[in-house]
N, C-alpha and C positions, 0 to 999 in steps of 0.2 A: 513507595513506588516511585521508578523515573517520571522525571518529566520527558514529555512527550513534545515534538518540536514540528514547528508548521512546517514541510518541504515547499508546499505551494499552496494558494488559495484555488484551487479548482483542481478536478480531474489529469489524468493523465491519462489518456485513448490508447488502447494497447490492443495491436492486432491476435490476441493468445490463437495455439494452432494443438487440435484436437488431440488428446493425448499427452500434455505436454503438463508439468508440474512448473509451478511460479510462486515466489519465497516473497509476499509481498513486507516493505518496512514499516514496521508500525512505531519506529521511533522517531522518525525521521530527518536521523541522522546519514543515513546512507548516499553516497557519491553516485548510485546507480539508480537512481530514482523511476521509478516507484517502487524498486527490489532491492533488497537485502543483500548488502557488502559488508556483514560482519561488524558496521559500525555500533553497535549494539552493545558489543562485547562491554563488562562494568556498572552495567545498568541489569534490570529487573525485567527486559522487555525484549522479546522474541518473534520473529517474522512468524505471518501467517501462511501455511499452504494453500495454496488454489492448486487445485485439478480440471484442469478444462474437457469439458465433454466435450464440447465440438468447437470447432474455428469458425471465431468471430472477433468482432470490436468489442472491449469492453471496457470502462471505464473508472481505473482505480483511484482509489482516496487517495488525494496530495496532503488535504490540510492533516490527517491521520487520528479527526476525532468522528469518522462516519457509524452511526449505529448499525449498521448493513457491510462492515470491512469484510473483505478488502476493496470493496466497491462504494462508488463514491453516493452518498444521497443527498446531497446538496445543502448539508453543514457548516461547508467554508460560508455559505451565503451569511450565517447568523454570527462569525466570531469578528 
């Protein structure tokens, strides 16, 4: 399996708007953080789809070891 890389040690607040699909990165090698740019490509490890029911703030995994991805549960607290 890749290794998986820390983007940030805390969330990323993301206004998502209802109806809309989001490719979050779970390698975190991605330029577009907290989504999926393909940096992936070579590795073992694929973005995850979110479907947003409705428009809100929600808060995705930066460090990308959250048990609850692509949302963040306060994980980065313990690495």
């Amino acid at each position: 399996m890749s290794e998986v890389q820390i983007a940030q040690r805390g969330p990323y607040a993301v206004d998502v708007v209802a109806g809309q699909d989001y490719f979050w990165c779970r390698c975190g090698r991605s330029g577009k953080q907290p989504f999926c740019d393909g940096s992936h490509q070579g590795t073992d490890l694929r973005p995850l789809k979110l479907h947003a029911e409705r428009s809100e703030t929600l808060y995705f995994c930066g460090c990308k070891h959250s048990q609850t991805p692509p949302l963040c549960d306060g994980t980065h607290n313990d690495l």
